[in-house]
C-alpha positions in Angstrom: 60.3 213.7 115.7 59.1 213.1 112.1 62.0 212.3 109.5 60.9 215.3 107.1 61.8 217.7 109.9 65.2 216.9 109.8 64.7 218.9 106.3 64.5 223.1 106.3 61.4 223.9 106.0 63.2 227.3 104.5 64.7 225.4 101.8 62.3 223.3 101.0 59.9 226.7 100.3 62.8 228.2 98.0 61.1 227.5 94.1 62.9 228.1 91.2 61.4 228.0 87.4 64.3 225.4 86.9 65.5 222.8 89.2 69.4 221.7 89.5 70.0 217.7 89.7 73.9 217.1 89.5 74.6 213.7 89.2 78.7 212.2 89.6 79.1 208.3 88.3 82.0 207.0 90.0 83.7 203.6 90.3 86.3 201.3 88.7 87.3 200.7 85.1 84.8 198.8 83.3 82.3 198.5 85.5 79.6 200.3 83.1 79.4 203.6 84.3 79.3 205.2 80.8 77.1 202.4 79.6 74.9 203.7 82.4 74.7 207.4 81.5 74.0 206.5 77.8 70.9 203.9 79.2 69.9 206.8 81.4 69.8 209.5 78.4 68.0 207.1 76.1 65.2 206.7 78.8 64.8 210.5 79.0 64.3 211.4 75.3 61.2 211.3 75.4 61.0 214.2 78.3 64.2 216.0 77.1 63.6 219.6 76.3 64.8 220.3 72.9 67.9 222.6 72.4 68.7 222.2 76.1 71.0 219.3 75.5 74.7 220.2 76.0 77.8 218.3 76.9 81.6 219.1 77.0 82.8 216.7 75.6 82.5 216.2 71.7 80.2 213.8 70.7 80.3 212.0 74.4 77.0 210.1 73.4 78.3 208.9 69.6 80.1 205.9 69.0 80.8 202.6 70.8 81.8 203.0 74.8 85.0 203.9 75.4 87.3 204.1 78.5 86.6 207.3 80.0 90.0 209.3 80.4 88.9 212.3 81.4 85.8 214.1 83.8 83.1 215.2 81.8 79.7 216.8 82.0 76.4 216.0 79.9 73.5 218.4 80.7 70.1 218.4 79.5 66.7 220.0 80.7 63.7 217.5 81.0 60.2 217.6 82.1 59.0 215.5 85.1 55.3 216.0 86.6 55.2 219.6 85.4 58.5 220.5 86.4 61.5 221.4 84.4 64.8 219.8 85.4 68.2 220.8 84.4 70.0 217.3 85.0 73.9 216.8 84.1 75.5 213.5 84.6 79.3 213.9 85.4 81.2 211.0 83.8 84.9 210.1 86.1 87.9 208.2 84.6 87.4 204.8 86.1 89.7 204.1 88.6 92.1 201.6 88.9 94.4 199.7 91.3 94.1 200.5 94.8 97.9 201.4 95.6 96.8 204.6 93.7 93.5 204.9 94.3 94.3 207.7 97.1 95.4 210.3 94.1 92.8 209.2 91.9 89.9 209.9 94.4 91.7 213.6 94.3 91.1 214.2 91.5 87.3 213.9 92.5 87.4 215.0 95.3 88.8 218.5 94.2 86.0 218.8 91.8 83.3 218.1 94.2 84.3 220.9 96.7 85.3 223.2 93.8 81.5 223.1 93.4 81.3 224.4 97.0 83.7 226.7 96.1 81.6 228.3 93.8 78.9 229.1 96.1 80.4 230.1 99.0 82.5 233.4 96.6 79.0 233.6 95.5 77.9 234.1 98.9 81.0 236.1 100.2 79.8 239.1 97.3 78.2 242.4 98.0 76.2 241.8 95.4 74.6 238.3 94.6 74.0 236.9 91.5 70.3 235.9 91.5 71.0 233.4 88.2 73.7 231.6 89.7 73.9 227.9 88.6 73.3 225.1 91.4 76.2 222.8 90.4 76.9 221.4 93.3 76.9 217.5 93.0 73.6 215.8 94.7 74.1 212.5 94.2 77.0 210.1 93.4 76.5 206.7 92.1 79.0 204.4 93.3 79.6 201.2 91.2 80.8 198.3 92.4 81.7 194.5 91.0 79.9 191.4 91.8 82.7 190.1 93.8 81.4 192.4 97.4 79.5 189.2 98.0 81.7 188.0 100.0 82.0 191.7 101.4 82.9 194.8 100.6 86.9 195.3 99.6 89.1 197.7 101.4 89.2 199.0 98.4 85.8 199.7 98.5 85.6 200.6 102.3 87.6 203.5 101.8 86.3 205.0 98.5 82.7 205.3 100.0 84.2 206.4 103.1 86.0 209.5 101.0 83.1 210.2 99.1 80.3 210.2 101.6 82.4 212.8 103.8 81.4 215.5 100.7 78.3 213.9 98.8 75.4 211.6 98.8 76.7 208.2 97.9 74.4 205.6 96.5 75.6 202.3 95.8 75.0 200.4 92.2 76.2 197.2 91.8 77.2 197.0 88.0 76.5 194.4 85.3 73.5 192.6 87.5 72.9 190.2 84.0 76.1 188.6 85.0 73.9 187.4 88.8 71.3 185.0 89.5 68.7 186.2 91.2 70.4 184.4 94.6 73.6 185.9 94.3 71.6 189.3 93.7 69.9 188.6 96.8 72.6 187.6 99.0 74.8 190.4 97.2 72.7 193.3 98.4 72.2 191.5 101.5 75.8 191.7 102.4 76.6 194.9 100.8 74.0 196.6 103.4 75.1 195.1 106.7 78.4 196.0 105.8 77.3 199.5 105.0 75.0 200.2 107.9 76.3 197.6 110.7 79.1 196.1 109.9 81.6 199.7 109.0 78.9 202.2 109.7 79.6 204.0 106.5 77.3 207.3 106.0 76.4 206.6 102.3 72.9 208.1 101.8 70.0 206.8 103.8 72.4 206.2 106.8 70.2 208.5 109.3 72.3 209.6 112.6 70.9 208.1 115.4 70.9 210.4 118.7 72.9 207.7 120.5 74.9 207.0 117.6 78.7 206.0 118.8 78.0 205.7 122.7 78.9 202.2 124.2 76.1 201.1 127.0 76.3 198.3 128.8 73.6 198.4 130.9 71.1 197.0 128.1 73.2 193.8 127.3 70.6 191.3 129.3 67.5 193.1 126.9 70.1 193.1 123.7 70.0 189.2 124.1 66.4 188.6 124.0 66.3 190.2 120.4 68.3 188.7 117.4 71.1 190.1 116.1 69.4 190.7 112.5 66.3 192.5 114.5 68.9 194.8 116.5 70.9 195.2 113.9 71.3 199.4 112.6 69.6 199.1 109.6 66.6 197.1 111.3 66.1 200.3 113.6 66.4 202.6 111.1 63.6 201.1 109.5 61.8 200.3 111.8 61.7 204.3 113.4 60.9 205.4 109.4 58.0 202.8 109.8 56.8 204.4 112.8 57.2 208.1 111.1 54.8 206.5 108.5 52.4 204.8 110.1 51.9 207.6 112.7 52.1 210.6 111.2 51.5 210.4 107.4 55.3 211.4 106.8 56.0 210.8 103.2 59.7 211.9 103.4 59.8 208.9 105.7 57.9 206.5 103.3 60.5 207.7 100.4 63.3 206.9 102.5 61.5 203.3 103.7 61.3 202.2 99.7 64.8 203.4 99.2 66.5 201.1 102.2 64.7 198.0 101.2 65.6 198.7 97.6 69.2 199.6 97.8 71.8 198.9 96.7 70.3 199.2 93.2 71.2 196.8 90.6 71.4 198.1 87.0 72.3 196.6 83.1 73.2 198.8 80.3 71.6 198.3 77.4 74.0 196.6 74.2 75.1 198.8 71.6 76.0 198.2 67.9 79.5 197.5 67.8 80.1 200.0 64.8 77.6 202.7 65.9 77.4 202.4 69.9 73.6 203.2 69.0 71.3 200.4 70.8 70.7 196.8 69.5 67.4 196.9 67.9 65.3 194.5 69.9 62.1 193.1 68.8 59.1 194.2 71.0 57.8 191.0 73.5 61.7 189.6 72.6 62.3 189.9 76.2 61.2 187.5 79.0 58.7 189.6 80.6 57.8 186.9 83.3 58.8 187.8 86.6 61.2 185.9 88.6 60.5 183.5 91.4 63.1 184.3 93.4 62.2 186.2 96.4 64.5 189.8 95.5 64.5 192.7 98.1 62.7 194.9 95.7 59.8 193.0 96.0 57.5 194.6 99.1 54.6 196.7 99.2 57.4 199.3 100.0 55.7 200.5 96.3 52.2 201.1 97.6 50.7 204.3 96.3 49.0 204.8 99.5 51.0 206.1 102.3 48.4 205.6 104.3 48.1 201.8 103.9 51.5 201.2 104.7 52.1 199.2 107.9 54.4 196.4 109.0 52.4 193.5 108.3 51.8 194.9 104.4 55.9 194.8 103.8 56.4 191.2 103.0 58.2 189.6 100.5 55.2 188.0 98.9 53.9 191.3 97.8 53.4 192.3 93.9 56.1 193.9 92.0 54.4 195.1 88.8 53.0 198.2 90.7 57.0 199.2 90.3 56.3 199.7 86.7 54.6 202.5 87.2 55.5 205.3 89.8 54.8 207.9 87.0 58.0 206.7 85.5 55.9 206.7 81.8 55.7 203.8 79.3 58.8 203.3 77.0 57.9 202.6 73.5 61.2 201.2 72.4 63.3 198.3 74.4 66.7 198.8 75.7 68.4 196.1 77.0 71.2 192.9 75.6 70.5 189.6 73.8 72.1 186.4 74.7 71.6 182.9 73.1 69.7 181.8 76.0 66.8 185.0 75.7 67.1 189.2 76.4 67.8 191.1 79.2 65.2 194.2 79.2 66.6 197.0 81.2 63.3 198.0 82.0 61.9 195.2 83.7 62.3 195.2 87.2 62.5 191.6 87.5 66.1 192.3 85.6 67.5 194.9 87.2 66.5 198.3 89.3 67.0 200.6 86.6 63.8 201.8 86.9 63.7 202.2 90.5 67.1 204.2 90.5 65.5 206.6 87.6 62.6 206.8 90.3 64.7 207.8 93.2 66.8 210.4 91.1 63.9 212.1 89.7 61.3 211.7 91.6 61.3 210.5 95.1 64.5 211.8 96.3 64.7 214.5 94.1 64.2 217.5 97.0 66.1 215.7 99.7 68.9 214.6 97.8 69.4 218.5 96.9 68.6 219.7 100.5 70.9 217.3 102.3 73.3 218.6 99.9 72.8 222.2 100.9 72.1 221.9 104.1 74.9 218.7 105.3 77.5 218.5 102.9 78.0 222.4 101.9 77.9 224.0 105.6 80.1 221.4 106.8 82.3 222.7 103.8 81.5 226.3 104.7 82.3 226.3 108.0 85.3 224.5 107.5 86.5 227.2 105.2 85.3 230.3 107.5 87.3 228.7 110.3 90.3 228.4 108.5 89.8 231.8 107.0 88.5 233.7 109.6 88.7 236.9 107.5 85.8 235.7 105.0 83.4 236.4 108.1 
């Protein structure tokens, strides 16, 4: 069964003149979630719609960063391959010690269902309204510290296992100029086989496998003729979305293949000027462009244009990265990124971070299915839920 047919064919025909991308930043104090959304905004001015831009917060984008002590929303419309996008970031209060955690991730919580909420009184009305906004949230960005590589917290454990119950969760692993390019590599690594093998966590790209939870025995003399890394749940998912590719074109699939090897996604916000919070006027060439030689798990032809020319023996690690660059993600004219006495730190070259790669995913790649998994996953199981308990809403 192809991968894109887990998707509605129904939803994926509904069209609208605009297209809803909510996007929730979530993780602990100081870990640059803020600094994110302001890198994030800079990249798009160049495709923002003029007089679309809104936020509810005064003056959320001016000024140096601050500690975020409320929830607030920053909307904009942009223009992506002919498409117009209405895109809001939410921005969470970071949270904080992990005896309180639990009341924290309430608060969050709350607001992503109240989204549901929304829809299903929209739903339960006589008379529909055909403008009704999409606000439900599609994606959450999850940030997390340097320290998962020795494993992922409890901490952490149960914060993704909260949030992927309602949303997509994607992990980001913050401040990636403070990492080598080993400890990257051994940090996303470790962060995926705990994720898919190790606590089986249904962040995003997690696919349900049909046998998913049952015990056999009876395969234990086959299990240990293969290695634990080429058994392992992540291995077969990839290794099913290869198959999906190779055999039947599916491009949903090949999408999903470029996201697991990439993920989780490494990102650096740019340095502001500590009077303004504008960005640091860097010097055009300043930064290192030389790619690294460390082997990173963004490296495969998992990039290839071609979904046709995708097979197993093309994804190695000894394949290009500079056809990342391009992806239709546009040239920037102006570099964002953090000077150091010992060179610059560009936040769009992917041989820094995966900054570009996440824009990719949000935007582009992902877009649809981030929004139909949404729908069709985390809002039914929210709707039926509430019809069950409320049996007079039938």
């Amino acid at each position: 069964m192809l991968y894109s047919q887990k998707l509605s064919q129904n939803a994926r025909a509904k069209k609208d003149n605009v297209t809803y991308l909510n996007i929730m930043v979530v993780g602990m104090s100081e870990f640059g979630k803020t600094s994110f959304i302001r890198t994030f905004c800079e990249a798009l001015k160049q495709d923002m719609i003029q007089g679309t831009y809104k936020e509810s917060k005064h003056k959320a984008l001016k000024g140096p960063v601050q500690l975020t002590e409320e929830l607030y929303t920053i909307s904009m419309q942009i223009e992506q391959d002919g498409k117009r996008i209405a895109l809001t970031f939410i921005d969470t209060p970071g949270l904080t010690s992990s005896p309180t955690v639990a009341d924290q991730l309430k608060y969050i919580t709350k607001y992503v269902d109240h989204q549901f909420a929304r829809t299903l009184a929209e739903e339960s009305k006589v008379r529909r309204d055909a403008k009704a906004l999409d606000t439900h949230i599609h994606a959450c960005l999850y940030f997390m510290g340097t320290s998962c590589i020795q494993g992922l917290a409890d901490v952490d454990r149960f914060i993704l296992k909260v949030l992927s119950a309602r949303t997509n969760v994607i992990p980001i692993i913050a401040k990636a100029d403070t990492l080598t390019s080993a400890q990257t590599e051994k940090l996303k690594k470790t962060i995926k086989k705990d994720l898919f093998d190790t606590y089986r966590i249904p962040v995003y790209g997690y696919i349900e496998e049909e046998n998913d939870g049952d015990d056999d025995g009876d395969d234990d003399d086959d299990d240990n003729s293969v290695s634990e890394e080429e058994n392992s749940y992540l291995s077969r998912t990839i290794n099913f979305l290869m198959e999906c590719v190779e055999e039947d074109k599916d491009e949903d699939a090949h999408a999903m293949l470029e996201y697991l090897h990439a993920m989780p996604f490494t990102v650096i916000g740019y340095e502001e000027d500590p009077e303004s919070g504008r960005p640091i006027q860097l010097l055009p060439g300043e930064a290192n462009s030389q790619p690294s030689s460390a082997v990173s798990l963004t490296d495969p032809g998992y990039y290839s244009e071609s979904i046709g020319s995708i097979g197993s023996s093309e994804i190695s690690p000894n394949s290009s990265k500079s056809s990342i660059v391009s992806h239709g993600m546009g040239s920037t004219k102006h570099l964002l990124g953090r000077r150091y006495p010992w060179g610059v730190v560009d936040c769009y070259n992917p041989s820094h971070c995966d900054f570009l790669l996440i824009k990719k995913v949000l935007l582009k790649t992902h877009r649809e299915m981030l929004r139909i998994d949404t729908f069709e996953c985390f809002y039914e199981k929210y709707r039926t839920q509430q019809l069950m308990e409320k049996p007079s809403l039938v």
